[in-house]
C-alpha positions as CSV (number, residue, x, y, z in Angstrom):
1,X,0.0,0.0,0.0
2,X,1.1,3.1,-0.9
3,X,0.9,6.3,0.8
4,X,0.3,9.7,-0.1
5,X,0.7,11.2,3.4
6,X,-1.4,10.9,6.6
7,X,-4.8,13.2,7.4
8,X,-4.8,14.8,10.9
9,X,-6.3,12.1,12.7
10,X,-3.0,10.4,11.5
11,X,-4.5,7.4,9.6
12,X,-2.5,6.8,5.8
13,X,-4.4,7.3,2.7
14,X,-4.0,4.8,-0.2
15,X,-3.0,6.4,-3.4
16,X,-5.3,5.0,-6.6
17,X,-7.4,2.6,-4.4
18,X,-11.1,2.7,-5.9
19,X,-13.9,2.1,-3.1
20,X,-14.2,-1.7,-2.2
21,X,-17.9,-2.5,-2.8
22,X,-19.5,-5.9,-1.1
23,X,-22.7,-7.5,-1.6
24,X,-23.7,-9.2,1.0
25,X,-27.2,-10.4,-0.2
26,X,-27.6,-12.1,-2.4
27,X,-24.3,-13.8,-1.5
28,X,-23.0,-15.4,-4.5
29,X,-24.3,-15.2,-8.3
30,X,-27.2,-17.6,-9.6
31,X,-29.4,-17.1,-6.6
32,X,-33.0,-17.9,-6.9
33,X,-35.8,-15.8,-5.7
34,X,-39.2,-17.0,-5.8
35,X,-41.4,-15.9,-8.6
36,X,-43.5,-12.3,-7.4
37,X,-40.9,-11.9,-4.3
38,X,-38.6,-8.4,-4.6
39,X,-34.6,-9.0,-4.7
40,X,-33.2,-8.0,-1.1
41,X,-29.9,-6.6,-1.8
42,X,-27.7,-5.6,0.7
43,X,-24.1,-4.2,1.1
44,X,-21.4,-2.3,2.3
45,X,-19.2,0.3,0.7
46,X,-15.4,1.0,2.3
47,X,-13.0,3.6,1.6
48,X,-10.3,6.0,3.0
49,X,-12.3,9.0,1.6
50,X,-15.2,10.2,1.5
51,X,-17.7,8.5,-0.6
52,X,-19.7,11.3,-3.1
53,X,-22.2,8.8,-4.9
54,X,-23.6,5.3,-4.4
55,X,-25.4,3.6,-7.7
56,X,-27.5,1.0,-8.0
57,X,-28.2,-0.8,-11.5
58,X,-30.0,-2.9,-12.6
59,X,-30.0,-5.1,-16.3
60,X,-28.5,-1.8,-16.9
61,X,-31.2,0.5,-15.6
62,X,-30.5,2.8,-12.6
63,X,-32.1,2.4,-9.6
64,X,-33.9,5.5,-8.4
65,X,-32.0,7.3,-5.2
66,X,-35.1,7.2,-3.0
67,X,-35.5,3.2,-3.4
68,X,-32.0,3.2,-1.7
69,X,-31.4,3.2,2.2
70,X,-28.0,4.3,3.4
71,X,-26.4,4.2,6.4
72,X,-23.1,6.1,6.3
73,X,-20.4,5.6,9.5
74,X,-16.8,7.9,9.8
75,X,-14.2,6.0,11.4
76,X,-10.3,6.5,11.9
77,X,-9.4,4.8,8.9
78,X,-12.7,6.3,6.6
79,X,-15.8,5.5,5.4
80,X,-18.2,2.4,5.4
81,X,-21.5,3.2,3.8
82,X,-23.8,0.1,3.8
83,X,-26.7,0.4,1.7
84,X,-30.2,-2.1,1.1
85,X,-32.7,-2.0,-1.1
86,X,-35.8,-4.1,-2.1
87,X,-35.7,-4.7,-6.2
88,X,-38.0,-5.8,-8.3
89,X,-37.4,-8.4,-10.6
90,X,-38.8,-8.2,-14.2
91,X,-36.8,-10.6,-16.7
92,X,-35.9,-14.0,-15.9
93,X,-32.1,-13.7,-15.4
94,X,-31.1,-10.5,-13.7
95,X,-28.0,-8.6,-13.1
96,X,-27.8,-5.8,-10.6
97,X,-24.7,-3.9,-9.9
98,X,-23.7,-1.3,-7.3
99,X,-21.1,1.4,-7.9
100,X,-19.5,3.9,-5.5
101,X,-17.6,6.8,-5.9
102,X,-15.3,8.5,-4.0
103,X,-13.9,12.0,-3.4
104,X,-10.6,11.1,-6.0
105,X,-13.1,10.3,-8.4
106,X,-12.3,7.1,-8.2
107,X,-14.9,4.3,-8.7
108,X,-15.5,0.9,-7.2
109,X,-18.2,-2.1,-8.4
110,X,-19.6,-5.5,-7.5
111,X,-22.2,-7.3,-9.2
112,X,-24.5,-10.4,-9.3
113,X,-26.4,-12.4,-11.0
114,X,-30.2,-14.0,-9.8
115,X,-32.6,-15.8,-11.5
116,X,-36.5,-15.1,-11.1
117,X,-38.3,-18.7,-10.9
118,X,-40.9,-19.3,-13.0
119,X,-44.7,-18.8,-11.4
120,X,-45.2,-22.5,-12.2
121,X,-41.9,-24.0,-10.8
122,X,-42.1,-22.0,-7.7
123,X,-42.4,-24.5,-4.6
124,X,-43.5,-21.9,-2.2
125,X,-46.3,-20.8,-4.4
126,X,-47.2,-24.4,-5.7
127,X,-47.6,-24.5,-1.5
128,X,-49.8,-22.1,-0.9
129,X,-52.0,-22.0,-3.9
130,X,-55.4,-21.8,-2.9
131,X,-55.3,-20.7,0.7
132,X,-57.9,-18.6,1.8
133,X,-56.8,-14.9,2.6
134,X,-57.1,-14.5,6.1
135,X,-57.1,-11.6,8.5
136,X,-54.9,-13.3,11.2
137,X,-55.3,-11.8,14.6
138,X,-54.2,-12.6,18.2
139,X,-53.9,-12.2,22.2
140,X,-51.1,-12.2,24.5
141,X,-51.1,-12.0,27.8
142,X,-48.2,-12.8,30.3
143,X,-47.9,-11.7,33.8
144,X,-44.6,-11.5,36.0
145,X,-45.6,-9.2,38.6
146,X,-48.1,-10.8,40.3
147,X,-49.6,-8.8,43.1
148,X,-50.3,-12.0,45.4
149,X,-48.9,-14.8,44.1
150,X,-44.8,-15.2,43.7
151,X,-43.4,-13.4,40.9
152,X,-42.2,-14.7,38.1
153,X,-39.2,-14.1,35.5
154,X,-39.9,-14.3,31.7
155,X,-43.5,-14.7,31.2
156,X,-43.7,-10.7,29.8
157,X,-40.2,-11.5,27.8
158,X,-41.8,-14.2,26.3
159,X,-45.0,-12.8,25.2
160,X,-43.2,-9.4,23.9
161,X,-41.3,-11.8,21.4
162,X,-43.6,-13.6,20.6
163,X,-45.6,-11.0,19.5
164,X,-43.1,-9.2,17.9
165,X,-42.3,-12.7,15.6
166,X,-46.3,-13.3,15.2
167,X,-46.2,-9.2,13.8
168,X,-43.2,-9.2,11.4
169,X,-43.1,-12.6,10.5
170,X,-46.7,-14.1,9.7
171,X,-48.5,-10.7,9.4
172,X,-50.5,-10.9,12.7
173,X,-52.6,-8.5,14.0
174,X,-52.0,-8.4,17.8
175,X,-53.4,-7.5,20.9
176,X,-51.4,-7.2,24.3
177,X,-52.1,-7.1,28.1
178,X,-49.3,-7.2,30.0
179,X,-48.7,-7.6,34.3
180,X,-51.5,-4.9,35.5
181,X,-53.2,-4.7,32.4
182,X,-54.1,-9.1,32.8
183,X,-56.6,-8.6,35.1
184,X,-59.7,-10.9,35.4
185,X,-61.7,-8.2,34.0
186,X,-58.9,-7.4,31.8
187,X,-58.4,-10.9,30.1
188,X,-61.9,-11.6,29.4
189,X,-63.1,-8.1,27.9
190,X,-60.0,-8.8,25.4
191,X,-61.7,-11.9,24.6
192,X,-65.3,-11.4,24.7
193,X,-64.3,-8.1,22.2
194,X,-62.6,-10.7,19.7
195,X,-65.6,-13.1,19.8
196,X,-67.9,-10.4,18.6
197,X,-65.1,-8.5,16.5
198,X,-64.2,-11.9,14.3
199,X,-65.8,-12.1,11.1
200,X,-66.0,-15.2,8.4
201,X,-62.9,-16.7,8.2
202,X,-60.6,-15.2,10.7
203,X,-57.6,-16.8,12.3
204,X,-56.8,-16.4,16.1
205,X,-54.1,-17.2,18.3
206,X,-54.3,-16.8,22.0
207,X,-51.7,-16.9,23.9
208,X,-51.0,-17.1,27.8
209,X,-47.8,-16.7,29.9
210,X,-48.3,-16.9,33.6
211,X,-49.2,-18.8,36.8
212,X,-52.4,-21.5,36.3
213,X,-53.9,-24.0,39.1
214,X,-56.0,-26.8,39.2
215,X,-59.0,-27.9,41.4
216,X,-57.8,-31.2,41.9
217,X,-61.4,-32.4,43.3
218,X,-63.1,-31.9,40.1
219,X,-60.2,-31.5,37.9
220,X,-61.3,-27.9,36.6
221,X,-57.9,-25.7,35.3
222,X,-57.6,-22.2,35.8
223,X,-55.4,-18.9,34.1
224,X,-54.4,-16.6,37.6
225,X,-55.2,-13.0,36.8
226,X,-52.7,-10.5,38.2
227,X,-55.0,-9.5,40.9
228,X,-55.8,-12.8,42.2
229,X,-55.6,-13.5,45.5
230,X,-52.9,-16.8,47.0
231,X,-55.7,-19.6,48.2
232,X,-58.8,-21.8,46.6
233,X,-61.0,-19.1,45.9
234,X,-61.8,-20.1,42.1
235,X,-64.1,-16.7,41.5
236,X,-60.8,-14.7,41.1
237,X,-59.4,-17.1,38.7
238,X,-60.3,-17.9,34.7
239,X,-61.4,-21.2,34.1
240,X,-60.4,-23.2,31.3
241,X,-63.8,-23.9,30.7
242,X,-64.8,-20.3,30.8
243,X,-62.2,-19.9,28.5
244,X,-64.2,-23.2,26.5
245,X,-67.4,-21.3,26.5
246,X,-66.1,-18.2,24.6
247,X,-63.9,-20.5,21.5
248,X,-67.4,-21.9,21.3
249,X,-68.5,-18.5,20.8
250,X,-66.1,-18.1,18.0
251,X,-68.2,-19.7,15.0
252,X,-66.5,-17.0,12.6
253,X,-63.2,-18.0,12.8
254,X,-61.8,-20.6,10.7
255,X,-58.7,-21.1,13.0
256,X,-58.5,-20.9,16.9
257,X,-55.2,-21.7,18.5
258,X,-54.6,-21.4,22.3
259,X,-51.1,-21.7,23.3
260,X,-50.6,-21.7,27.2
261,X,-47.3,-22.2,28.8
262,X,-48.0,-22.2,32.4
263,X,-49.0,-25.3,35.4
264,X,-52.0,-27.3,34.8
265,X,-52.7,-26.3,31.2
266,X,-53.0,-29.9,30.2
267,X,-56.3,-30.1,31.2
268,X,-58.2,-27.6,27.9
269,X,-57.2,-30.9,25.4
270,X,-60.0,-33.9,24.9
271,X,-57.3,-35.9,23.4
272,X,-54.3,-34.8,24.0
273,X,-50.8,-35.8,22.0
274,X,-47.3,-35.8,23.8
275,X,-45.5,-35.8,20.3
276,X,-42.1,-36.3,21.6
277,X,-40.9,-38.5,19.1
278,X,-38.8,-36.9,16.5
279,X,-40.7,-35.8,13.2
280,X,-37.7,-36.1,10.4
281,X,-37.8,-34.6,7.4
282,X,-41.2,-33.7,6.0
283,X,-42.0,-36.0,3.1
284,X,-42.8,-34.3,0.0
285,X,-46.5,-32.2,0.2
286,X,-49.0,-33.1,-2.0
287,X,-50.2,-30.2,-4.4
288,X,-53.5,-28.8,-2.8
289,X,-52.4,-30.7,1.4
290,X,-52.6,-26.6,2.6
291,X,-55.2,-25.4,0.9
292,X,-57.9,-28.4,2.2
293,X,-56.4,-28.8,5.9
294,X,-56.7,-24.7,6.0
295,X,-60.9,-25.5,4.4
296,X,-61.7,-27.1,7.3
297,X,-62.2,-25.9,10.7
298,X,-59.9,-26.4,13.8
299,X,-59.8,-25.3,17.1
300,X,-56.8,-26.4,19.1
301,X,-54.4,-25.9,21.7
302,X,-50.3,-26.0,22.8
303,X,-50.1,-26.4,26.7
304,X,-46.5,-26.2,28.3
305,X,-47.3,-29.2,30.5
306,X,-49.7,-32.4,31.2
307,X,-51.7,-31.3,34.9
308,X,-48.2,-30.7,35.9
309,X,-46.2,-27.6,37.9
310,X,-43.7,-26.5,34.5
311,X,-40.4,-24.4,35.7
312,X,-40.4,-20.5,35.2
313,X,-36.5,-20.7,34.2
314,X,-35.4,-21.4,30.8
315,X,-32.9,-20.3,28.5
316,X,-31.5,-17.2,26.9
317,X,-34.2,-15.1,28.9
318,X,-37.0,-17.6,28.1
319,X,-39.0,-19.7,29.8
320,X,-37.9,-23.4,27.4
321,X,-41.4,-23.5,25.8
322,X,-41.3,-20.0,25.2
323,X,-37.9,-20.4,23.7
324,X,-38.9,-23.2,21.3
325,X,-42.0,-22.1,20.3
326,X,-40.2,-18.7,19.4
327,X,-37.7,-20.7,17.9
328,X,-39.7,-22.4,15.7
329,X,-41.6,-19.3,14.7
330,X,-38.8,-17.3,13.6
331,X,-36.4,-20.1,12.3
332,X,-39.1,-23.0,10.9
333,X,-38.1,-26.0,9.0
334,X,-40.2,-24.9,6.1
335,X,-41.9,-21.4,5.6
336,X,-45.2,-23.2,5.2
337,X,-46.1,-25.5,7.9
338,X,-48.9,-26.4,10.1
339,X,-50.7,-25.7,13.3
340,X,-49.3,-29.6,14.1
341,X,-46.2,-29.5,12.6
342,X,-45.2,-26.3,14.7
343,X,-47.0,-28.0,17.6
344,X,-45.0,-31.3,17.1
345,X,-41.7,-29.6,16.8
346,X,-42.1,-27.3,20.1
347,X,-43.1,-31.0,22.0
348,X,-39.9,-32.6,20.9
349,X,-37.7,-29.9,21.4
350,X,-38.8,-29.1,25.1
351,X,-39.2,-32.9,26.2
352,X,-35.7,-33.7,25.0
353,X,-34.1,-30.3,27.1
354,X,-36.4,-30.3,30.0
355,X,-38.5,-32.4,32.2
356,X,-42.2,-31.1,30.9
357,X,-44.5,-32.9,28.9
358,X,-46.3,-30.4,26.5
359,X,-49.3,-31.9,25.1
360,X,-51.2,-30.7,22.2
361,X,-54.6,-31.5,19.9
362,X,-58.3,-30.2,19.8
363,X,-59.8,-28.4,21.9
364,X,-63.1,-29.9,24.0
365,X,-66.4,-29.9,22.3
366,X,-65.3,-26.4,20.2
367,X,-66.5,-26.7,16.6
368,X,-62.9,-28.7,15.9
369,X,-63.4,-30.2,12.5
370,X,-60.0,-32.0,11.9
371,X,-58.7,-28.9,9.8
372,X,-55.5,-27.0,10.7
373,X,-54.2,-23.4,10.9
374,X,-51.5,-22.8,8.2
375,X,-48.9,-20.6,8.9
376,X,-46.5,-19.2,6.1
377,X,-43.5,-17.2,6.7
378,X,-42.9,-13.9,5.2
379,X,-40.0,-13.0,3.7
380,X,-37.8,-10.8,5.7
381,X,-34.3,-9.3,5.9
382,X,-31.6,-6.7,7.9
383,X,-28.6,-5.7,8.1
């Protein structure tokens, strides 16, 4: 490396070095993206200079500025720009190309290639064709700072991710009640207001994070309300079959999924499922298997536990169902998958790295009519 002398902060400058231009995504030429999907491309732009313009081609046609975001970052040594933008793709084979300029009028490049599948050849479409377009809406309610009973550590944690996966990644409406706000009264206003707000063919997904009990005399479960008094006294508690009577109230909805990761949940299933035996890899999906499991009708449920006390620590902040079932949201084995098959994989996972049983299937006497929720990925990307 030559240099040409030092700035004041003392750092050399190269003499006749161009910008070095990276693409990060797509990572290498002859990448596929999915018939209708935009290219993501993504980058970063180096230099000991400033950097006075940033291009983006592509097949040869500019790419307007505003399409463009930019993040720009001084350092000792100079520049790094990185830059993103969403692309879309109009020929079959496509080149795009990013060039950077810098203050010595000196110009750096990178390029790749991606091929658009065809609409017929595309396996994620071929997946989902006829799926009914659903508004997709759910509940989350966690508690740690019980008033009465002992706190506990990740139950908010949990539901905040959750959510947050449910939002960006399957395109979720969702509602929230968190510590003071899951009160008795609370809880059940947020439910009753979705049984009359659901029209024909909504999804919902409940979910529940937080203390339960069970009446062991006539086997009746409860959710404990933030409020709720330590003791027997059931009135201050939801019961599951309080809980029963208002999914039963839910005739609109094509989908109703309750996922509860607290003690005693076991006892909303009629048949439950351990599902702790491993799944492999899914055999190859008949054309139309989505469209007629998401035709018919389900209404089941993901419990933490059998009628069992389940653990409140976990890992990496989590509770362990909460970790596996965010796991499997936000890193699935295929971006189409069942109610099920998400089911199934969260059972494995947390009976092979923890002592609880989940259990999973339909819920009681509900409307269940052997269909499944469907869930499919959307594309995302950062930084």
């Amino acid at each position: 490396i030559e240099e040409t002398g030092k700035p004041a902060n003392g750092a050399p400058v190269r003499a006749n070095q161009p910008p070095t231009v990276f693409i990060v995504q797509p990572f290498e030429d002859g990448e596929h993206v999915p018939f209708g999907q935009r290219l993501i491309l993504a980058g970063r732009v180096t230099d000991d200079r400033r950097i006075t313009r940033l291009r983006v081609m592509l097949n040869g046609v500019p790419v307007n500025d505003s399409e463009i975001q930019v993040q720009t970052k001084q350092h000792p040594g100079g520049v790094t720009q990185k830059f993103k933008a969403s692309l879309p793709l109009t020929a079959d084979e496509n080149t795009v190309t990013v060039i950077a300029h810098d203050a010595a009028n000196l110009v750096g490049r990178e390029s790749r290639t991606v091929v658009r599948e065809a609409a017929a050849t595309t396996g994620h479409s071929r997946l989902t064709a006829g799926l009914g377009k659903r508004r997709k809406l759910a509940l989350v309610v966690a508690i740690d700072r019980y008033e009465h009973w002992e706190e506990l550590a990740n139950p908010v944690r949990d539901g905040r991710a959750i959510a947050t996966a449910l939002t960006e990644h399957y395109g979720f409406e969702v509602r929230e009640l968190y510590d003071g706000e899951a009160t008795r009264t609370g809880v059940l206003t947020a439910i009753r207001a979705l049984v009359t707000e659901l029209k024909e063919g909504d999804n919902l997904l409940i979910y529940y994070a937080g203390h339960g009990w069970k009446d062991t005399f006539i086997g009746e479960g409860y959710w404990i309300p933030v409020e709720a008094q330590t003791g027997d006294d059931d009135a201050q508690f939801i019961a599951n079959s309080k809980l029963h009577t208002y999914v039963q109230g839910m005739e609109k909805a094509q989908h109703v999924m309750v996922v509860a990761d607290s003690c005693f949940s076991g006892s909303f299933l009629s048949e439950p499922t351990r599902g702790d035996r491993g799944m492999g890899v899914r055999p190859a999906v008949p054309d139309g298997f989505f469209a007629k499991a998401d035709n018919r009708k389900s209404r089941l449920a993901l419990t933490s536990g059998a009628d069992e006390p389940v653990p409140d620590g976990g890992r990496d902040g989590h509770s362990v169902f909460a970790y596996y079932f965010l796991r499997a949201l936000t890193h699935p084995d295929d971006t189409v998958f069942t109610a099920a098959e998400l089911s199934q994989r969260v059972q494995k996972a947390v009976a092979e790295n923890s002592p609880q049983t989940p259990l999973s299937g339909s819920l009681k006497s509900s409307g269940h009519e052997d269909g499944q929720m469907v869930f499919v990925r959307q594309s995302t990307s950062s930084y």
